[in-house]
KOLPANU-354933 format. One record per atom (N, C-alpha, C): x, z, y; residue in three letters; atom name; residue number from 0. Coordinates in steps of 0.2 Angstrom, whole numbers, m for minus. Example, Ala and Ser with C-alpha at 12.3 -4.5 7.8 and 13.67 -1.06 7.14 Angstrom:
BEGIN
rec X 66; Z 39; Y m28; rest ALA; atom N; nr 0;
rec X 62; Z 39; Y m22; rest ALA; atom CA; nr 0;
rec X 66; Z 39; Y m16; rest ALA; atom C; nr 0;
rec X 64; Z 35; Y m11; rest SER; atom N; nr 1;
rec X 68; Z 36; Y m5; rest SER; atom CA; nr 1;
rec X 64; Z 39; Y 0; rest SER; atom C; nr 1;
end
This chain:
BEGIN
rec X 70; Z m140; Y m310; rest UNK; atom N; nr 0;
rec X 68; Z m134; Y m309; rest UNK; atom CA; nr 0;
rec X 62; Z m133; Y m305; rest UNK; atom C; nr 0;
rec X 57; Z m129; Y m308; rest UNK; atom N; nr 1;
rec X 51; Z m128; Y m302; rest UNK; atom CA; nr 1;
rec X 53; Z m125; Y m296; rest UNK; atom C; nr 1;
rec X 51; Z m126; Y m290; rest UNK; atom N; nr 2;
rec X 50; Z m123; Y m286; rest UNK; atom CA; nr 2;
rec X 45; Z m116; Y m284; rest UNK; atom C; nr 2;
rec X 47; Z m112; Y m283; rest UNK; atom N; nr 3;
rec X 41; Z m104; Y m286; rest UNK; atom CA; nr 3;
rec X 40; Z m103; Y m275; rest UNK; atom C; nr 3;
rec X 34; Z m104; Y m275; rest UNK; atom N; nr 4;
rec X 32; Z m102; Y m269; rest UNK; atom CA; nr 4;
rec X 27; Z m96; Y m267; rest UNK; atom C; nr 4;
rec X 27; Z m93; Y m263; rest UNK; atom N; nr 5;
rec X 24; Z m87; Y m264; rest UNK; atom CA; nr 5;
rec X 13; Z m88; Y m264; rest UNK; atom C; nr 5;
rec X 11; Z m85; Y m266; rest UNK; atom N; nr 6;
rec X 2; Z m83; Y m267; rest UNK; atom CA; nr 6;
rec X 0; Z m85; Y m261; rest UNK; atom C; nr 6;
rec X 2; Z m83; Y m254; rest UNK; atom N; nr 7;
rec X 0; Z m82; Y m249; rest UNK; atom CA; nr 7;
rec X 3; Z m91; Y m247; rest UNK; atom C; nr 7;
rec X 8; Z m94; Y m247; rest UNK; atom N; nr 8;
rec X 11; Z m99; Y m244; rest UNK; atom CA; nr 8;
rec X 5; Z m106; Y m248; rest UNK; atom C; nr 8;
rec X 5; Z m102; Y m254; rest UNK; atom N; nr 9;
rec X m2; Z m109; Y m258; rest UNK; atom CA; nr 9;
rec X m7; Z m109; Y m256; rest UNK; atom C; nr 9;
rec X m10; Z m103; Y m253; rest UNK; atom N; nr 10;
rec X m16; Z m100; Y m251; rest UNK; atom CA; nr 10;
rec X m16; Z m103; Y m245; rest UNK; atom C; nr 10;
rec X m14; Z m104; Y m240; rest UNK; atom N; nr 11;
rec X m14; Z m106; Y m237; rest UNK; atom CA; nr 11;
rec X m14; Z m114; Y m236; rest UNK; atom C; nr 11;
rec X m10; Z m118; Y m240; rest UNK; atom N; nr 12;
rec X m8; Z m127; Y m241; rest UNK; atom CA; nr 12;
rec X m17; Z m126; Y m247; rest UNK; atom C; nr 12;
rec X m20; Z m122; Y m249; rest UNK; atom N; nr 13;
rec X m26; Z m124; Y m253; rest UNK; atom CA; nr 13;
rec X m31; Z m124; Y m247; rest UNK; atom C; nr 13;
rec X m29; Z m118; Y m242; rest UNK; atom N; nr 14;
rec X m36; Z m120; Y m237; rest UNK; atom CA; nr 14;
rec X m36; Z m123; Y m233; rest UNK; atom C; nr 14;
rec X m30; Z m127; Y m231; rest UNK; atom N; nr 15;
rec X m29; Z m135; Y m225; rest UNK; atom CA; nr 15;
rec X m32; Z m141; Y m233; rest UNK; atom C; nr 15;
rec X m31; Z m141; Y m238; rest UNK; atom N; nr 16;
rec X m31; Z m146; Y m242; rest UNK; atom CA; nr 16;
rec X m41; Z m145; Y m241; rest UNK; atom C; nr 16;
rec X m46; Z m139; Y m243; rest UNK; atom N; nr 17;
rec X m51; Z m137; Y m242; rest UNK; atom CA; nr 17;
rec X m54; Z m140; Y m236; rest UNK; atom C; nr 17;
rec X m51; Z m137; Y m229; rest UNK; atom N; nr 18;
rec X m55; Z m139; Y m226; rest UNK; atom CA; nr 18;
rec X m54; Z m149; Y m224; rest UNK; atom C; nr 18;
rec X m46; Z m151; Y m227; rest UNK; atom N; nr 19;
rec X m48; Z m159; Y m226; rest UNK; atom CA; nr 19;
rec X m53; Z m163; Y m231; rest UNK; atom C; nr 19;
rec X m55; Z m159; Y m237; rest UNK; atom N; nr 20;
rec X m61; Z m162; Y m242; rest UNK; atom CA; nr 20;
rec X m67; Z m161; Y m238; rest UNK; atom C; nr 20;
rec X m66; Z m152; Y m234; rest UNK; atom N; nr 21;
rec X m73; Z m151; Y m231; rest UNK; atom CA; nr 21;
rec X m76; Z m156; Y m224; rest UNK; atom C; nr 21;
rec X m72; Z m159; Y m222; rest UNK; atom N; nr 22;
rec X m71; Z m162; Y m215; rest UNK; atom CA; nr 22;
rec X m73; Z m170; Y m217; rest UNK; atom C; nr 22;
rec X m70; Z m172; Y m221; rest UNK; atom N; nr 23;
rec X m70; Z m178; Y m226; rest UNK; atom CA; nr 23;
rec X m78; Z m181; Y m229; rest UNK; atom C; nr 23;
rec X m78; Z m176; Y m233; rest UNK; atom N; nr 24;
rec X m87; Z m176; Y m236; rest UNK; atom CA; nr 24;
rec X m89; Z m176; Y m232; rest UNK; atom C; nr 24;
rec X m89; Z m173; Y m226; rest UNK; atom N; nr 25;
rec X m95; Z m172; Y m223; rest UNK; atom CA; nr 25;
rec X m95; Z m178; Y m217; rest UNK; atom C; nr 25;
rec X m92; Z m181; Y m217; rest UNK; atom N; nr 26;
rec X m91; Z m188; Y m214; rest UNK; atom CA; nr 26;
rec X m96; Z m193; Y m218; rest UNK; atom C; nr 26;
rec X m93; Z m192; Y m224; rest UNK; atom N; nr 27;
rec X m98; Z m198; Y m231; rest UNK; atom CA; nr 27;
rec X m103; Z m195; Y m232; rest UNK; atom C; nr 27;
rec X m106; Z m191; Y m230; rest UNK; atom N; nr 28;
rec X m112; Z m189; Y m231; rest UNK; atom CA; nr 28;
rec X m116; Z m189; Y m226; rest UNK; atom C; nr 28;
rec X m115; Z m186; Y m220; rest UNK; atom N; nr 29;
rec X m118; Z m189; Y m216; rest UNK; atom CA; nr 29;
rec X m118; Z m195; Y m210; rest UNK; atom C; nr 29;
rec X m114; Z m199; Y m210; rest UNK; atom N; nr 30;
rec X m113; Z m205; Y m208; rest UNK; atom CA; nr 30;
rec X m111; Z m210; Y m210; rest UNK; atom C; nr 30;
rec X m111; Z m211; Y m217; rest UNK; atom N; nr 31;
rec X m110; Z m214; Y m223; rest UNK; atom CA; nr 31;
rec X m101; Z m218; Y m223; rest UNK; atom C; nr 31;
rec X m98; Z m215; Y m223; rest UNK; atom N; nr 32;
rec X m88; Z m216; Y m219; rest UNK; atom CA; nr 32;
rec X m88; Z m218; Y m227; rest UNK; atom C; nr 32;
rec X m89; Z m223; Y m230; rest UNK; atom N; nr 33;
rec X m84; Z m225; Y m236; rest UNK; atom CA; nr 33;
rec X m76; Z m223; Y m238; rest UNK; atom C; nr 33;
rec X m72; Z m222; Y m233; rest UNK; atom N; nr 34;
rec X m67; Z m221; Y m234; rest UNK; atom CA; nr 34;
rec X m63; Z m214; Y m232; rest UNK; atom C; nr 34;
rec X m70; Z m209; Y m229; rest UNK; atom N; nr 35;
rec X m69; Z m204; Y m229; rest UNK; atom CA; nr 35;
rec X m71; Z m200; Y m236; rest UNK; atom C; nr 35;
rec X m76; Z m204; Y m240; rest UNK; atom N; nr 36;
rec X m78; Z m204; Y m248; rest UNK; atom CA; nr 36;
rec X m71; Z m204; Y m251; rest UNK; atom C; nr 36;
rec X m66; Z m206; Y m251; rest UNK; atom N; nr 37;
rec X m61; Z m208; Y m253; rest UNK; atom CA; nr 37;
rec X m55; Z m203; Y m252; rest UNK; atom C; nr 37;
rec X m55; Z m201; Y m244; rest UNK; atom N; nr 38;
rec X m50; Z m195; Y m242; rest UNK; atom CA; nr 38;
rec X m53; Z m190; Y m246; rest UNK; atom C; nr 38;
rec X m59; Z m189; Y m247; rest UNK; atom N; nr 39;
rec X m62; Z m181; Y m249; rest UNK; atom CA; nr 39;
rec X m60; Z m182; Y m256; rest UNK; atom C; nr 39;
rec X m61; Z m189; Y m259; rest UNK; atom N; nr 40;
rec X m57; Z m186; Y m268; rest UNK; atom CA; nr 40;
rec X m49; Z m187; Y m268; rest UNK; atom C; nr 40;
rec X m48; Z m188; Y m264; rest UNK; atom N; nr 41;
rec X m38; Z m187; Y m264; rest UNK; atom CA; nr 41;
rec X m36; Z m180; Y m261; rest UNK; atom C; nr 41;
rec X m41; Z m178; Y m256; rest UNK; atom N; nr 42;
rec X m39; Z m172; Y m257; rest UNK; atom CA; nr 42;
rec X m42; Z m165; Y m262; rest UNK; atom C; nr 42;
rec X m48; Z m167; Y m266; rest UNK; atom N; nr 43;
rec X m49; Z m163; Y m271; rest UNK; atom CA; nr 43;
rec X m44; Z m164; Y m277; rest UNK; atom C; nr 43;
rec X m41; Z m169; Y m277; rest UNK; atom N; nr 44;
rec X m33; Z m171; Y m283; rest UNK; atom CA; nr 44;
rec X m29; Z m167; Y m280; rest UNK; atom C; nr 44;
rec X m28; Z m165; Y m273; rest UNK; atom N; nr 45;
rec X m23; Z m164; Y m271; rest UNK; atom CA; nr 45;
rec X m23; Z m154; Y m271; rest UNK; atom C; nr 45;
rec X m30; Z m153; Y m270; rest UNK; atom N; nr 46;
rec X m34; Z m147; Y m274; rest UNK; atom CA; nr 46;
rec X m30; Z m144; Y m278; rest UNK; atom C; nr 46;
rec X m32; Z m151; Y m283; rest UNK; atom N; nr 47;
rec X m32; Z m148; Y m291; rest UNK; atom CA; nr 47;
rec X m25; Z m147; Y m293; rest UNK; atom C; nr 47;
rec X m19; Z m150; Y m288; rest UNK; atom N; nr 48;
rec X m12; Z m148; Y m290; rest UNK; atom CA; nr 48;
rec X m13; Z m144; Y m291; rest UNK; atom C; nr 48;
rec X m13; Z m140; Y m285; rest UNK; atom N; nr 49;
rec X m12; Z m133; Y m281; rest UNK; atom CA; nr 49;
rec X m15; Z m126; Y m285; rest UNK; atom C; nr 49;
rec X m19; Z m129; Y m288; rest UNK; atom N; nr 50;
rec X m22; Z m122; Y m292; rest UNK; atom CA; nr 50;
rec X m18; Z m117; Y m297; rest UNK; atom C; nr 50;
rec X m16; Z m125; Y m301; rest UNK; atom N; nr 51;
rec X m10; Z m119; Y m306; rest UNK; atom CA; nr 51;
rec X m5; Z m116; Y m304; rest UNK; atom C; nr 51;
rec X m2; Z m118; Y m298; rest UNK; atom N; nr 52;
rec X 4; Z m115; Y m295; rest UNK; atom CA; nr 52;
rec X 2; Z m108; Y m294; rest UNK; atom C; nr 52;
rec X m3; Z m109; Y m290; rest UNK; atom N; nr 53;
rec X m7; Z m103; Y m285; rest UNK; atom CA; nr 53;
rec X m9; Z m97; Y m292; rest UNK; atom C; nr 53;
rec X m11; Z m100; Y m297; rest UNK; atom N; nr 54;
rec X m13; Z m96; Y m303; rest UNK; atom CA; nr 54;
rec X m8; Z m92; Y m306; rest UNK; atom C; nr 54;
rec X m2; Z m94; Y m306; rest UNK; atom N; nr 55;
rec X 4; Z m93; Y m310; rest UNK; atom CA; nr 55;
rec X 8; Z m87; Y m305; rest UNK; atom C; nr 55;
rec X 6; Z m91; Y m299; rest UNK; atom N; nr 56;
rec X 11; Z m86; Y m290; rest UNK; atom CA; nr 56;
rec X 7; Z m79; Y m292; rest UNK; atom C; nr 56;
rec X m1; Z m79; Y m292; rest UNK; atom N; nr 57;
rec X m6; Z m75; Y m296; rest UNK; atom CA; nr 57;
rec X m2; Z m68; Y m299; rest UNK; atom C; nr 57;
rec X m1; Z m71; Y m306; rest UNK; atom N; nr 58;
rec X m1; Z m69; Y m311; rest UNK; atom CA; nr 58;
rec X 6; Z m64; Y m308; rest UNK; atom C; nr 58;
rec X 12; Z m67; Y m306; rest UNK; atom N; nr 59;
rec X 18; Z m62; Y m307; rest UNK; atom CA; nr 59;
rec X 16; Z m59; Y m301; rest UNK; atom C; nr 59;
rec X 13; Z m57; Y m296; rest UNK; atom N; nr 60;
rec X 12; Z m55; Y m291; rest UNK; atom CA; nr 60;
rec X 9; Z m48; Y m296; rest UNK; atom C; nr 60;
rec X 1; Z m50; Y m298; rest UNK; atom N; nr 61;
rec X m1; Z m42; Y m303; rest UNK; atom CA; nr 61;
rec X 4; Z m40; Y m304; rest UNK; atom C; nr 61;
rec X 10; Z m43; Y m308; rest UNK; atom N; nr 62;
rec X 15; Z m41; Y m313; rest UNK; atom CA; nr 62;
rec X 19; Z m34; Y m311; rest UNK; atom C; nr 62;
rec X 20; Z m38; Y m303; rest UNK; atom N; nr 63;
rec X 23; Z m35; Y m298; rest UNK; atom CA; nr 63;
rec X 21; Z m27; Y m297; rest UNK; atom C; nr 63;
rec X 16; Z m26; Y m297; rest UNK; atom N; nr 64;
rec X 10; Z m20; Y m294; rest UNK; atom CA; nr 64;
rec X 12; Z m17; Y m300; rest UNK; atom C; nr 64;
end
């Protein structure tokens, strides 16, 4: 059984996942960190979980209104 988390509780674990991509890139971009290249596509994977819960959390929350 899924586990149903609230908009605001994703909303939040999407923007610590953001700003460790955003922290990450800018590591490999500006100081050439190989393996902070690496942390920034795991945490875009980890992005990508996140979205459809967050879309779905969304969606019954309109419902609600």
């Amino acid at each position: 059984m899924e586990e149903t988390r609230s908009t605001e509780e994703l909303f939040g674990q999407l923007q610590e996942v953001w700003d460790q991509f955003d922290s990450n890139h800018k590591l490999f971009v500006e100081k050439g960190n190989k393996s902070a290249a690496s942390r920034a596509r795991k945490a875009l994977g980890e992005f990508k979980k996140l979205v459809t819960p967050y879309r779905k959390s969304s969606i019954e929350d309109v419902k609600k209104l």
